[in-house]
N, C-alpha and C positions, 0 to 999 in steps of 0.2 A: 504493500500500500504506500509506503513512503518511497519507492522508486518508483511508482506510477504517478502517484498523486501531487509530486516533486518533481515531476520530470526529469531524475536525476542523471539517468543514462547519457553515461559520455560526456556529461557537462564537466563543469569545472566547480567542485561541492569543497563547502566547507563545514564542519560539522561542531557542534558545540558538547562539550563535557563527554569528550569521548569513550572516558574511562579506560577498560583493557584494549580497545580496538576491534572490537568483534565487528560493530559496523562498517568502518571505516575498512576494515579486511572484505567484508563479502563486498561495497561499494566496488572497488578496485581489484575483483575477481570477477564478479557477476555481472556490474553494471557498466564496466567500462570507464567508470568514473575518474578524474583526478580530483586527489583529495588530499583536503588539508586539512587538520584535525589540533583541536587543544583541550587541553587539562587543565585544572590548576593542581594535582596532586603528582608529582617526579616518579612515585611508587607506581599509580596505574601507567603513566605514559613508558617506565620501564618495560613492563609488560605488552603494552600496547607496540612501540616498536620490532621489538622481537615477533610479535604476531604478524605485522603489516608492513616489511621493508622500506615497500614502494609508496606509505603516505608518507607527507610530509608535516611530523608531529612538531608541536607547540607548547609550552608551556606558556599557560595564561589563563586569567578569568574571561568570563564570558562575557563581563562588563567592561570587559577593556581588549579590545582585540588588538592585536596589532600588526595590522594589513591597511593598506589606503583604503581611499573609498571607492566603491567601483571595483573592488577586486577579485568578485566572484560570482560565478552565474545566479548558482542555488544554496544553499545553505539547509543543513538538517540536524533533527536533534532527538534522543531516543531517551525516555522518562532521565529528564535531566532539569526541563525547568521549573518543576518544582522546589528546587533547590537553588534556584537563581532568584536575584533582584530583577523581575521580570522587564519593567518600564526599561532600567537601565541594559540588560541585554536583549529585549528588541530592537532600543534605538541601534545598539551599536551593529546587530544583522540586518538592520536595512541600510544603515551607514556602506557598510562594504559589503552590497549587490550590489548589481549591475542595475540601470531604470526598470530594464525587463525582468529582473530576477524574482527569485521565488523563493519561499521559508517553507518548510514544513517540518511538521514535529509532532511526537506520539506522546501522550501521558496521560494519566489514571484517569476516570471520568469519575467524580465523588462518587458515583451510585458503586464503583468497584470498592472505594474505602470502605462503606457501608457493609459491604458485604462479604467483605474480605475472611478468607477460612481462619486466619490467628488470631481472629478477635476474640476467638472463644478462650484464649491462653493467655491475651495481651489486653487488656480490655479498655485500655489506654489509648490504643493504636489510632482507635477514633478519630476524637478528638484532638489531637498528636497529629492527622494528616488531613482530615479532611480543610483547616487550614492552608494546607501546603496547596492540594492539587484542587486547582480553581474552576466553576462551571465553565462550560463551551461561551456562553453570552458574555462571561469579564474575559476569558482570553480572547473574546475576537474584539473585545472594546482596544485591551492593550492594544493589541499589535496594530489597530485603525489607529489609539494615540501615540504610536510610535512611529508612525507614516507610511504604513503598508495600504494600499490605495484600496485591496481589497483582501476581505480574510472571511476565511469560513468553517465551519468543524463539522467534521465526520463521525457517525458510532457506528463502534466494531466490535461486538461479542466476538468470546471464543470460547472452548471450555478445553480444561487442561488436567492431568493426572500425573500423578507421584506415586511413587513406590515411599511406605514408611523412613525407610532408611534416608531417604533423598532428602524428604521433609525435616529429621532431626537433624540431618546436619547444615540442613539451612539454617536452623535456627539455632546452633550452634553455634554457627558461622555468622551469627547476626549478619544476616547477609545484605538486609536494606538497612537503609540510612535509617529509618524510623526506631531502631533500637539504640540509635546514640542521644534520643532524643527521651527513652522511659528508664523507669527507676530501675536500679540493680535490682531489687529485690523484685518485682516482677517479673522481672526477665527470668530471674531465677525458680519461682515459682511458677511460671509458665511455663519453662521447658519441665518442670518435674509432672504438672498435669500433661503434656504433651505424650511424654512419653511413657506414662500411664494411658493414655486415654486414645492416641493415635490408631486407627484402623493402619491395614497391611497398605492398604491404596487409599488415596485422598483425590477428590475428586474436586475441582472447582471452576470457577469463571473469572474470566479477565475482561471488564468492560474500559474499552479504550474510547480515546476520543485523539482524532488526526485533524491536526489544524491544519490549513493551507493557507499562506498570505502573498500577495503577489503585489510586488514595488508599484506596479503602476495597472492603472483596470484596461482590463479589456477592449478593443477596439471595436 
C-alpha cells in the first residue's frame, strides 16, 4: 500500500525514522527505489546499514533534516510518527519534496489502540497511546497546516497470529516504544499474567490508517 499509494517505484524516497532498515531494504530490492533514510538512534542505523548497503543512511531527527529543499521526489514513513513532533516534521517533509512530491505514511488508527491484544496485561497501554496515535481528521488537518496542498487517509484491516512463544518474547523484549513509557511494576506483573494466561496461538487485528499528502493538488 505504501509503494502504491506513494508512488514510490523508482523514485527518489526519503524515509523518516527508519529504525533497522527493513523498509528502506525491500524499497531498494523491490521497488527500485533510491533511498535515503534517517535515524536519530546510531544503534538502529548500525543495524540498518548492514541490512541495506545500497541506502544512503543519516543520522538525524525528523524535525530537522538535513537535505535542501526540493531534494526528493517522495518521502515515507512506517509507525514512526507517532513519536515525532508532528507540525515540526511535516513542515520539514514538505520543505525537501519536490512541488510535485508526495508523503505517505502508515500508523495505528486509535480504534487499533483500543483494541489492542496487551491491554488485557498492560492496562495502561490505553491511555499511554491513544495520545500518541492521532485520528485520520487531525492528521490530515496537520499535514494541510504544514503545506501539503492535498492529504487524505486510508483504512486497512488485517488480522495476524502468533505462536505463544513469539508473543512472550515480544514482551520481553518490550519491543514497542509504549513500554518505556509504563511503570516497572506492570510490566512486570503483566508479563507474569501473560505467561500464565497466554493461549499456544494468539490471534489479532491491526487496524491501520495510510495517509497520503501531495505538495501540490491535482491538475
Amino acid at each position: 500500500m505504501l509503494v502504491r499509494e506513494g508512488d514510490l517505484r523508482g523514485r527518489r524516497v526519503l524515509e523518516l525514522g527508519c529504525g533497522t532498515g527493513r523498509l528502506a531494504a525491500a524499497l531498494t530490492e523491490r521497488a527500485a527505489a533510491r533511498v535515503w533514510a534517517v535515524d536519530a538512534s546510531p544503534e538502529m542505523l548500525d543495524v540498518a546499514v548492514a541490512r541495506a548497503p545500497r541506502v544512503a543512511f543519516r543520522r538525524a531527527d525528523a524535525e530537522r533534516l538535513p537535505f535542501k529543499p526540493g531534494a526528493f521526489e517522495r518521502a515515507v514513513a512506517n509507525l514512526v510518527v507517532h513519536v515525532l513532533d508532528r507540525p515540526r516534521a511535516f513542515a520539514e517533509v514538505r520543505r525537501v519534496l519536490r512541488p510535485d512530491g508526495r508523503f505517505v505514511f502508515a500508523t495505528f488508527d486509535p480504534a487499533h489502540i483500543s483494541g489492542y491484544w496487551m491491554n488485557r496485561f498492560f492496562p495502561s497501554m490505553v491511555s499511554v497511546d491513544l495520545p500518541r496515535f492521532a485520528p485520520a481528521d487531525v492528521l490530515v488537518a496537520e499535514l494541510r497546516d504544514a503545506g501539503f496542498a492535498e492529504a487524505r487517509a486510508i483504512r486497512h484491516s488485517q488480522r495476524a497470529t502468533i505462536d505463544r512463544a513469539t508473543a512472550l518474547a515480544r514482551i520481553r523484549g518490550r519491543h514497542i516504544s509504549t513500554f518505556d513509557l509504563l511503570d516497572e511494576s506492570e510490566i512486570e506483573a503483566g508479563l507474569k499474567r501473560a505467561e500464565a494466561e497466554l493461549p499456544e496461538e494468539v490471534e489479532y487485528g491491526l487496524e491501520w490508517l495510510v495517509l497520503v499528502a501531495s505538495s501540490s493538488s491535482p491538475r
